[in-house]
N, C-alpha and C positions, 0 to 999 in steps of 0.2 A: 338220287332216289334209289331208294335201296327196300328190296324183299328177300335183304338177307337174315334170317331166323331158323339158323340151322339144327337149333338145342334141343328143338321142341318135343320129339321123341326120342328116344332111344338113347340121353343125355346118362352121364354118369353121374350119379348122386349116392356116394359113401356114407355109410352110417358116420353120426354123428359121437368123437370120442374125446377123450381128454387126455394124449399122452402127456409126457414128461419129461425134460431133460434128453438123451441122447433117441429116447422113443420118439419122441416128438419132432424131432428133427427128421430121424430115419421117416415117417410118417410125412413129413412137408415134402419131404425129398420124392419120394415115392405117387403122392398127390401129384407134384409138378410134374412125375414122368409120364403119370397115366394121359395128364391135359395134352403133354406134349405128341405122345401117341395120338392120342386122337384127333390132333390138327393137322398132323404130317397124314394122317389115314383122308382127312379131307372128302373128297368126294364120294370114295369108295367107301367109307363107313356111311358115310348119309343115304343111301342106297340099298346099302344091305340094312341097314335100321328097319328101312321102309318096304321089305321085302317080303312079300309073303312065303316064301318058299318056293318058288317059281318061277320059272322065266318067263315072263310075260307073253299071253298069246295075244298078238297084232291082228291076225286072222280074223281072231273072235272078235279083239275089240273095231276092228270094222264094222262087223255083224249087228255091233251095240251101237254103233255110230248110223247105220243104216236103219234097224228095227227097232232100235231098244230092248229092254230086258223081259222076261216074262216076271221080275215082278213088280213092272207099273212103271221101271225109266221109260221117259221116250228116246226116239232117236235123236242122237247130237245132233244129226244131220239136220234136224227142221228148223236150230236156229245158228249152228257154225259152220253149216254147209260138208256134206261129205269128205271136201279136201280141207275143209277145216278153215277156210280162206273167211267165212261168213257171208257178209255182205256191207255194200258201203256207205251204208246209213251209220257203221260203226254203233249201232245198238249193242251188238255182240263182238268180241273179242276176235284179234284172227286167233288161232291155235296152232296152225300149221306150222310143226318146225320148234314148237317149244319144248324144252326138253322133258322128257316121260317123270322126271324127278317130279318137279315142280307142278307141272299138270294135277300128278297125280294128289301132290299136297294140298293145291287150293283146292281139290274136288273132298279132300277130307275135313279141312279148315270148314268148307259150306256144311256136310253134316255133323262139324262139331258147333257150328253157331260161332265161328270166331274170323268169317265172312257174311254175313248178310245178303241175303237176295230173294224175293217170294219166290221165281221160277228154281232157281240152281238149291235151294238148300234142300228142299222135299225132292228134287232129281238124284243129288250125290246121297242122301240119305237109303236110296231106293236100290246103290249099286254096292254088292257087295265088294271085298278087298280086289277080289280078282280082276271083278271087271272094273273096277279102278285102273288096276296096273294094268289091264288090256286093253282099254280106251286110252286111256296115256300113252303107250306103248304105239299104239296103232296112230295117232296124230301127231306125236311127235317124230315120226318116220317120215312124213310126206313133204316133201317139197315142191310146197304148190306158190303157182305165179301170180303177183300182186294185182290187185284190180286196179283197172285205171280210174285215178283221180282230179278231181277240179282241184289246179294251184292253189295254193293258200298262197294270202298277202306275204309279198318280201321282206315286208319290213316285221311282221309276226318273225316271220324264219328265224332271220336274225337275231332278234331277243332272245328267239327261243331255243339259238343255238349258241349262246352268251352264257345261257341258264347250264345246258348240256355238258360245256365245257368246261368253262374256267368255274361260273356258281358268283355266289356274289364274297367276299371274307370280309366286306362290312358287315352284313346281313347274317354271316354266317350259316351262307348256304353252298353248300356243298354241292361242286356239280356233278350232273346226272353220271354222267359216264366212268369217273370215278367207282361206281358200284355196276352199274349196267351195262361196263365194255364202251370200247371206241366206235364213236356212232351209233351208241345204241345195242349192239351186234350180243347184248349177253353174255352172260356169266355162268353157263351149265354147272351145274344142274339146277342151283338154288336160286338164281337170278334171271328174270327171262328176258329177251329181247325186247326192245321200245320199238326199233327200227321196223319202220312200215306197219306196226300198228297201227290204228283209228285214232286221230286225234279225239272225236267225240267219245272213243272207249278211254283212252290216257286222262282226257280231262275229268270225267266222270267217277272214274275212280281215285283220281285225286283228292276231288270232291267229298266222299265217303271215306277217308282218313282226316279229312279238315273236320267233318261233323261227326265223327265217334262213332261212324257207323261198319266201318273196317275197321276190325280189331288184332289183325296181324301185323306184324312188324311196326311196333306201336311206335316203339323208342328210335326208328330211322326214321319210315316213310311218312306216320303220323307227324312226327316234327319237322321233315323236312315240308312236308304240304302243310302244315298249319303256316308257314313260313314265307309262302305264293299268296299274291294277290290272285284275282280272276285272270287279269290279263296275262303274269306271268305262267298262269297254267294253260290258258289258251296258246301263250308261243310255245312254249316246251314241248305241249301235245303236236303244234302244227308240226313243230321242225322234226319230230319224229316222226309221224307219218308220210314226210316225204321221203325223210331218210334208207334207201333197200339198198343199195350200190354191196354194200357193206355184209348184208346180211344174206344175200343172195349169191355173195360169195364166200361165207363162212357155212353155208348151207351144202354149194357144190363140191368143196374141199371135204366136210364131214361125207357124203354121197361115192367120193373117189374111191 
């Protein structure tokens, strides 16, 4: 499962010409060098793409996470909780620990319409770029400790760490970790972590790329979940949410 769609802004798109002969080559040549640059730039181009000019203040985006904005966000806090952990009904998402890249993209994706949600899309539409990159900035700094959870079935785990791993190459599904890191643990900055999220959030949103109603990362995550049965999304989601070993220590390493 993959929320890799790293193109979306800031992509290179040359005008459209018609060289010729040694032109045309020079031209392919030159094309291929630019792709090439910009895959070796990697991270650090997708960051600055998405950069206001600024270095993000965490400070503030506390502030935003606490009060909300004065024009009409509410606080993150009333439904992901201050440290960003939520709650374990997994209605909401954990955030804690995601990386500020990616945060920052699905809260623009919701006021572009190319996420769906009645609460988040009129919220992200309400924050401007800053406090984007300072709400992001600010939750993806915390490393807050997992809520305790009621086991899930062993035998779900299992499948659902079947799915994670190997994937099916009957089926042609590709597994999770392949895109989302070993155990889950993320892929910064475009990719976020599974490990110890909410199964009830994982399955959910699986859900809404099976029925068109996520419209990000069409060509991965839309095809890889059109491709789970129910049950296959319920292991996948369980075995991630017990999954933190992992990610609790790629958290303290990042914190050193």
């Amino acid at each position: 499962m993959s929320f890799r769609r790293l193109g979306r802004r800031g992509g290179f798109h040359p005008p459209y010409t018609r060289p010729v002969g040694r032109v045309e080559r020079s031209a392919t040549r030159l094309l291929a060098s630019a792709v090439a640059v910009f895959s070796l730039l990697g991270a650090v181009t997708l960051v600055q793409a998405q950069s206001t000019g600024r270095e993000p203040d965490a400070k503030h985006g506390a502030v935003i996470a606490a009060q909300g904005t004065p024009a009409g966000a509410p606080p993150c806090a009333q439904c992901h909780a201050f440290n960003g952990v939520s709650d374990a009904s997994g209605a909401f998402p954990r955030l804690a620990g995601q990386s500020a890249y990616y945060l920052a993209d699905q809260l623009q994706e919701f006021a572009a319409g190319e996420r769906t949600s009645a609460p988040m899309t009129p919220i992200a539409k309400a924050l401007s770029p800053h406090d984007i990159a300072d709400v992001s900035a600010y939750y993806a700094s915390i490393n807050a400790p997992f809520l305790p959870l009621k086991a899930p079935d062993p035998a779900l785990v299992k499948r659902g760490e079947e799915l994670a791993k190997i994937g099916s190459a009957e089926r042609r599904i590709q597994n999770c970790d392949n895109c989302h890191g070993p155990e889950g643990a993320g892929e910064p900055p475009a990719i976020p972590y599974l490990a110890g999220q909410y199964a009830h959030y994982i399955a959910f949103t699986l859900q809404m790329w099976q029925q068109g109603y996520r419209k990000n990362s069409l060509d991965q995550m839309g095809v890889m979940a059109k491709k789970l049965d129910d049950q296959e999304i319920a292991a996948v989601a369980a075995y991630y949410q017990q999954v933190k070993a992992t990610l609790e220590t790629a958290q303290s390493h990042r914190n050193d």
